[in-house]
C-alpha positions in Angstrom: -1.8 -17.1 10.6 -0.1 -14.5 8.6 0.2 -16.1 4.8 2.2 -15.0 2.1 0.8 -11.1 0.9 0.9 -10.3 4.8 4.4 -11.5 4.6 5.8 -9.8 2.0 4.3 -6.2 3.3 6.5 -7.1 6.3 9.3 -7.7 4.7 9.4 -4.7 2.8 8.3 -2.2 5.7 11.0 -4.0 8.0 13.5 -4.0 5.6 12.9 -0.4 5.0 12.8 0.6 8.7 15.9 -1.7 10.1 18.3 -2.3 7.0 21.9 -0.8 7.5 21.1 -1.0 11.8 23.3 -3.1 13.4 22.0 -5.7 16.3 23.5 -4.0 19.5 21.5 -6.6 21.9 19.9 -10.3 21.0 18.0 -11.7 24.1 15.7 -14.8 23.8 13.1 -14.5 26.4 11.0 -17.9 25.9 13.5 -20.3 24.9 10.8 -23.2 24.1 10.8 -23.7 20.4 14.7 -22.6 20.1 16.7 -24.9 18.3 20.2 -23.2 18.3 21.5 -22.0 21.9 20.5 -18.7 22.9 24.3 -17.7 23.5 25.2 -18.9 19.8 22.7 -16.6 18.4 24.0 -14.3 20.5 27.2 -14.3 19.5 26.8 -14.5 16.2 23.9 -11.7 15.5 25.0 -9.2 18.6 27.7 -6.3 16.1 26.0 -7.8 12.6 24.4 -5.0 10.5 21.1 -6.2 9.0 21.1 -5.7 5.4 17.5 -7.5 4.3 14.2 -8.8 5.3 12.6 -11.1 3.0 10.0 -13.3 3.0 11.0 -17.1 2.3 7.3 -19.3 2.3 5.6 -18.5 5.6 8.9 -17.4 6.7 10.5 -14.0 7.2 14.7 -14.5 6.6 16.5 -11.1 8.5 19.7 -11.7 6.6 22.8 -10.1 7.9 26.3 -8.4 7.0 28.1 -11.5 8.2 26.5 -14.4 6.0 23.9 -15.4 8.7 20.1 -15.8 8.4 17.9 -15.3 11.1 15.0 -17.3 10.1 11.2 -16.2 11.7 7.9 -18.4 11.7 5.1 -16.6 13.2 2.9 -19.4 13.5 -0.8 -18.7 14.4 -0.3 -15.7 17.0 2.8 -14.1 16.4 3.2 -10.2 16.3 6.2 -8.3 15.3 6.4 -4.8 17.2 8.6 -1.7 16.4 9.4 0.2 19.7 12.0 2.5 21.0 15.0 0.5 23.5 12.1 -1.0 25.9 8.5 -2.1 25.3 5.4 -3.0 27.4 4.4 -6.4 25.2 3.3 -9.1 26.7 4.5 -13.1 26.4 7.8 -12.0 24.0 9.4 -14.6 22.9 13.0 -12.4 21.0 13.9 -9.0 21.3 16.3 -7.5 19.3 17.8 -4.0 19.8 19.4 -1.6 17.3 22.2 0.6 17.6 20.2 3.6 17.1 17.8 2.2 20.4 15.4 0.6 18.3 14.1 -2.5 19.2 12.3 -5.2 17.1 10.0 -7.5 19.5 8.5 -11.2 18.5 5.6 -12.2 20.9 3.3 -14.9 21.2 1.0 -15.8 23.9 0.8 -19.7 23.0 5.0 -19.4 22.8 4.8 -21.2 19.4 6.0 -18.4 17.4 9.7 -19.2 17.0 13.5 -18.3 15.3 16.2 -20.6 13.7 19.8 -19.7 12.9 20.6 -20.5 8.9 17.3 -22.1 8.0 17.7 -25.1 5.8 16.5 -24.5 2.4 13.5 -25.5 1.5 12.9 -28.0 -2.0 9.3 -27.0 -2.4 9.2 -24.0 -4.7 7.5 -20.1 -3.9 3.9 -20.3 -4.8 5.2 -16.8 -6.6 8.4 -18.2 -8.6 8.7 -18.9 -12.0 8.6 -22.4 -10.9 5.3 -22.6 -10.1 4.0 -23.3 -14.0 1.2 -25.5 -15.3 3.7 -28.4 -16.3 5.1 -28.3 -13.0 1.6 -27.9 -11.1 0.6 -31.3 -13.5 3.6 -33.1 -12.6 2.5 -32.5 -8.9 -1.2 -33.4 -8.9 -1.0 -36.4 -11.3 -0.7 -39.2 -8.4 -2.7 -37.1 -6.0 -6.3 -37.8 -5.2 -6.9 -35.8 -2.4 -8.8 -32.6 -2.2 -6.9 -29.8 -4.2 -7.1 -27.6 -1.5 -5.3 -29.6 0.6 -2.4 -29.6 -2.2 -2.0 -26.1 -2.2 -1.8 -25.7 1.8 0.8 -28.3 1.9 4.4 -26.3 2.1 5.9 -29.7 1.2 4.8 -28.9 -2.3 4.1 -25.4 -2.8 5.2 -22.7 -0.1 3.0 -19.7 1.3 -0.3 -20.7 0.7 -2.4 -20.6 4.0 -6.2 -21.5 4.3 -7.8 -18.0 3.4 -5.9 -18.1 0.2 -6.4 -21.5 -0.7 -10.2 -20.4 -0.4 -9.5 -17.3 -2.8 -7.4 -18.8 -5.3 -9.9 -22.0 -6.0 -12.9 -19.7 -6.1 -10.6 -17.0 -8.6 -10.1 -20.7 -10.6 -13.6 -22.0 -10.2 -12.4 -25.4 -8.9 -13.9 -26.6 -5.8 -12.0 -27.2 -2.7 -12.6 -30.8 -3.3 -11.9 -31.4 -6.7 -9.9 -34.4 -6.4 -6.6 -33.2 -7.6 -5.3 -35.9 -10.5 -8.6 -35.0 -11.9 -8.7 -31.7 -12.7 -9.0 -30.9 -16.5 -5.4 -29.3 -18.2 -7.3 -26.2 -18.8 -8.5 -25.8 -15.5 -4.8 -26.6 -14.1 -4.0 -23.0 -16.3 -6.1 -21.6 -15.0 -5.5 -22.5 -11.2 -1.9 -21.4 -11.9 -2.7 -17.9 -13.2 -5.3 -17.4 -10.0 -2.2 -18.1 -7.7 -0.4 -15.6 -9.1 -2.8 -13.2 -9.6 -5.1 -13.4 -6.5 -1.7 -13.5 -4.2 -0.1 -10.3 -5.9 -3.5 -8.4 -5.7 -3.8 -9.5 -1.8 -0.2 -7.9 -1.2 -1.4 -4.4 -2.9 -4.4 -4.6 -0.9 -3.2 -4.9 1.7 -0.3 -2.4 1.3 -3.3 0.2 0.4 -5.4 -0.1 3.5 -2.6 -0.3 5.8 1.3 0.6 4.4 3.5 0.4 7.9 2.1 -3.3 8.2 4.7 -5.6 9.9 2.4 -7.6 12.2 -1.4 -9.3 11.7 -4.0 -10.0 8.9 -5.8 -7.8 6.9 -8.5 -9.8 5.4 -11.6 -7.5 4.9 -11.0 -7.4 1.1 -11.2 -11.2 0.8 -13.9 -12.1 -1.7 -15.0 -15.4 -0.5 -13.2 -16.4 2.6 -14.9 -13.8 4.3 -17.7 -13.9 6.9 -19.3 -10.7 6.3 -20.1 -11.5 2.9 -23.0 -13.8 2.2 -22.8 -13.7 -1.9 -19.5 -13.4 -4.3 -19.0 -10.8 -6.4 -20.7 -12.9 -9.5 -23.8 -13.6 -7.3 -23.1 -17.2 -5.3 -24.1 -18.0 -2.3 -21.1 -18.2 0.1 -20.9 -22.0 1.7 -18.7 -23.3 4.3 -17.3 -27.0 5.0 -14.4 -28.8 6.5 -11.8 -29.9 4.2 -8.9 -31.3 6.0 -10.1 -30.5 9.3 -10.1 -26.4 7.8 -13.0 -24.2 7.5 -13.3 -23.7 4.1 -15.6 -20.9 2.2 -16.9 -21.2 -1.6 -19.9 -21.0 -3.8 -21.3 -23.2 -6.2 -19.8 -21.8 -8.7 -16.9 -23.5 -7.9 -16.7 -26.9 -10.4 -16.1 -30.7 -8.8 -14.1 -33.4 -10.3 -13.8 -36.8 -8.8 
C-alpha cells in the first residue's frame, strides 16, 4: 500500500500534469465501494476544472473549481495511470477524461481501491503537521500500552504512516516495535517525533530522485531496515523480522524495549 512519501510525489506530479484541465467525462466502472451515486459524481465533477491534487493521510483529495473534493484511497493494489482518451488497463474501477483527451485511470484488481465525494475531515492530525509535537505525541501514548508501532499505524491517531514506515521511523528512533507505548522515556518520545519527520521527508526526496513522474506504486529499495535485501543496518545490526499486530515487522537489536 502506497504510504505517505509515495503519496505526496503523486500529488505533486498529478497536480502538475492535470491542474487547470477540466473533467469532460466521469464514468465509474466498478461501482462496489462507491458511496455517492455514480450519476451525482457525475454531475457534479463532469465541466469542473481541477485546480489541485494533494495528499490528505493515505488519501489523495483532487480538489475542483467548484468547491468539491474528489477524495481517492488506493488501498493495497491501486494504480493511477496517465493515458491519452482510451487505455488498455485492466479491472478499472474510475476513469476520468480531460478536455485536452487526457484521461486519468484508477484500477484495482481486488476492486477495493475506491472514491468519495467531499470526504469528511479527519480529527487525527498529518503525521507531517506542526501538530504532530512531543507534547502532543505524550498526551497520546500516556494511556496506551500496546506496541508503539501499532500507535503509529493507527490513522485514528496519527495519519499516513503505513507498515514500512513504522519499521523506518522506530529503527531511525531506536525504539523497538514493541516498546509498550505509555513507557517510552520523554527523551526517547523527542526523539521518535524528529524520526517521523525526518525519515518521511527523506523517503519523499528519494523517491522523487529515483523516479520523478511517479503517480502510481512503491519505491522501496532505499529503505534501510524494512527491506529484504538487506541482511545488516547501516550501523551493523542484524536485520530481524516478527509479527506485531498481525504485520511483518523488520528491526535490529539495536532498537531499545520498554515494558
Amino acid at each position: 500500500m502506497p504510504e505517505l512519501p509515495d503519496l505526496q510525489v503523486f500529488s505533486r506530479n498529478l497536480t502538475k500534469e492535470l491542474k487547470g484541465k477540466t473533467v469532460k467525462k466521469l464514468t465509474i466502472v466498478n461501482k462496489k465501494k462507491l458511496k455517492t451515486p455514480a450519476a451525482t459524481l457525475k454531475k457534479v465533477l463532469e465541466g469542473s476544472k481541477l485546480t489541485k491534487v494533494k495528499r490528505e493521510g493515505k488519501e489523495l483529495h483532487f480538489e475542483f473549481s467548484n468547491g468539491n473534493v474528489l477524495g481517492m484511497h488506493l488501498m493495497l493494489h491501486g494504480n493511477l495511470y496517465l493515458c491519452d482518451k482510451k487505455h488498455d488497463k485492466k479491472y478499472p474501477i474510475v476513469e476520468m477524461l480531460f478536455d485536452d483527451e487526457t484521461g486519468l485511470v484508477l484500477t484495482d484488481f481486488q476492486g477495493m481501491a475506491n472514491v468519495t465525494l467531499n470526504p469528511e475531515e479527519r480529527t487525527a492530525p498529518d503525521a507531517l503537521s506542526k501538530e504532530v509535537s512531543y507534547k502532543w505525541l505524550k498526551g497520546q501514548l500516556e494511556k496506551k500500552k500496546g506496541p508503539i508501532k501499532t500507535v503509529l499505524m493507527d490513522q485514528k491517531v496519527i495519519r499516513g504512516i503505513g507498515n514500512a514506515y513504522a519499521d523506518e521511523i522506530l529503527w531511525d528512533a531506536r525504539i523497538s516495535p514493541v516498546a509498550v507505548s505509555n513507557s517510552i522515556p520523554n527523551e526517547k518520545l523527542k526523539a521518535l517525533v524528529k524520526s517521523i519527520k525526518s525519515v518521511l521527508k527523506n523517503a519523499e526526496k528519494q523517491i522523487l530522485k529515483k523516479n520523478p513522474d511517479l503517480i502510481s506504486g512503491e519505491v522501496r529499495d532505499f529503505l534501510l531496515i524494512h527491506n529484504a535485501k538487506r541482511e545488516k543496518s547501516p550501523t551493523g545490526g542484524k536485520i530481524l523480522t516478527m509479527m506485531v499486530g498481525g504485520r511483518k515487522t523488520y528491526y535490529t537489536e539495536e532498537q531499545e524495549e520498554w515494558q
